[in-house]
C-alpha positions in Angstrom: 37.8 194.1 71.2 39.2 196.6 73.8 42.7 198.8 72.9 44.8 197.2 75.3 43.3 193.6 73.6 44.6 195.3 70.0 47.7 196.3 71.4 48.6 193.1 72.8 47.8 191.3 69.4 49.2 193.5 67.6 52.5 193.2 70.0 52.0 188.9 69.0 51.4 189.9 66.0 54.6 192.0 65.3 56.9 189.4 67.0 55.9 186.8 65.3 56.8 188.7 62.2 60.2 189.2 63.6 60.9 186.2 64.4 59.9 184.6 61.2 62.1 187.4 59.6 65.3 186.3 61.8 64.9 183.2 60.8 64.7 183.2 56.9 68.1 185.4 57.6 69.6 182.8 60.2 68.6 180.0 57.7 70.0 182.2 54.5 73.7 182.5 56.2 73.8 178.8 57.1 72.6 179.0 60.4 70.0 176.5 60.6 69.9 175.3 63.9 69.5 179.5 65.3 67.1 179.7 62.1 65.5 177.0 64.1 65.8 178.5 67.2 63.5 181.3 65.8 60.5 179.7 64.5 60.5 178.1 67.9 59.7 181.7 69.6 57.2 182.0 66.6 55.3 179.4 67.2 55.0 180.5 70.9 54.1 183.5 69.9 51.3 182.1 67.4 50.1 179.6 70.7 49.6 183.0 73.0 47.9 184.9 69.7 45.2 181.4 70.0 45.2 181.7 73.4 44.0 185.7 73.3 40.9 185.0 70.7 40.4 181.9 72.5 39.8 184.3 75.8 37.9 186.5 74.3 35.2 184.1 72.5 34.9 182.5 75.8 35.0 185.6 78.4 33.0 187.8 75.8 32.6 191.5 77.4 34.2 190.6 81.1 37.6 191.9 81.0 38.8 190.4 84.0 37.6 187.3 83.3 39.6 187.1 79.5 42.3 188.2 82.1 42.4 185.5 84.6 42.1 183.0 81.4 44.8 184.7 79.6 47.2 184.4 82.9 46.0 180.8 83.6 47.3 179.9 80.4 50.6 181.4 80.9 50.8 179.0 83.4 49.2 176.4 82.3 50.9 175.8 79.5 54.4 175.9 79.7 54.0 173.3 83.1 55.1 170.8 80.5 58.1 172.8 79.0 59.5 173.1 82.6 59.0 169.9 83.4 61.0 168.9 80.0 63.7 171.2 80.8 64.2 169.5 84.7 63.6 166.3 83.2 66.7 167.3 80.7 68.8 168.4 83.3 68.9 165.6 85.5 70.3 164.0 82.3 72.4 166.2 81.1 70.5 167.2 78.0 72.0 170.4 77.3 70.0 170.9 73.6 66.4 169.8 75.0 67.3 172.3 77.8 68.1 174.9 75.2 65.0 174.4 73.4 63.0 174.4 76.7 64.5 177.6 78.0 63.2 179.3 75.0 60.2 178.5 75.3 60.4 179.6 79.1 62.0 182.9 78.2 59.3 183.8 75.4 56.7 182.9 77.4 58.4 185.2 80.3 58.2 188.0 78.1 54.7 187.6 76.4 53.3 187.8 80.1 55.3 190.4 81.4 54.5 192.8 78.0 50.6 191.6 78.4 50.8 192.7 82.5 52.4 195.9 81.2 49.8 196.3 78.6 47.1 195.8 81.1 48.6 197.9 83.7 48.7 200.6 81.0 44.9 201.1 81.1 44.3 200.9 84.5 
């Protein structure tokens, strides 16, 4: 596996951690529904972690090509959460929306960090 592949698993790997960590602490002062909140962005996290050894068994030694399948993915995927969130707004489902927009905003940040990662060995 190349460094910048590492790094960016290690990176998944190290926020799901956190995550899992805020949570147990959210949960243990009553805060269940944040606790909640949490293992949401770690299961994202865990999806994109699948996602990266699933590009890799299937791109094998062509880097741009576990690329473009990493970045499909990241769109790919969360089609369905936006379209849960608009479908939520139009009816004023401000939880669902919620829930949606983290999924959105994690999976905002697991691209940009895996562009920046990229970028990084070029």
């Amino acid at each position: 596996m190349k460094e910048q592949q590492q790094k960016f698993e290690l990176y998944l790997e190290e926020q799901i951690a956190a995550c899992e960590q805020r949570s147990r602490l959210l949960t243990a002062d009553d805060r269940m529904e944040e606790g909640n909140f949490e293992k949401i962005r770690a299961n994202i996290y865990g999806i994109f972690k699948t996602v990266l050894s699933a590009a890799e068994r299937a791109c094998d030694k062509d880097a741009d090509a576990r690329k473009r399948f990493f970045l499909e993915k990241t769109e790919q995927i969360p089609a369905n959460w936006e379209a849960s969130y608009e479908k939520a707004r139009q009816h004023g489902d401000f939880k669902k929306m919620h829930l949606e927009s983290i999924k959105l905003d994690t999976i905002r940040e697991i691209k940009n960090k895996y562009l920046q990662i990229e970028e990084e060995a070029i």
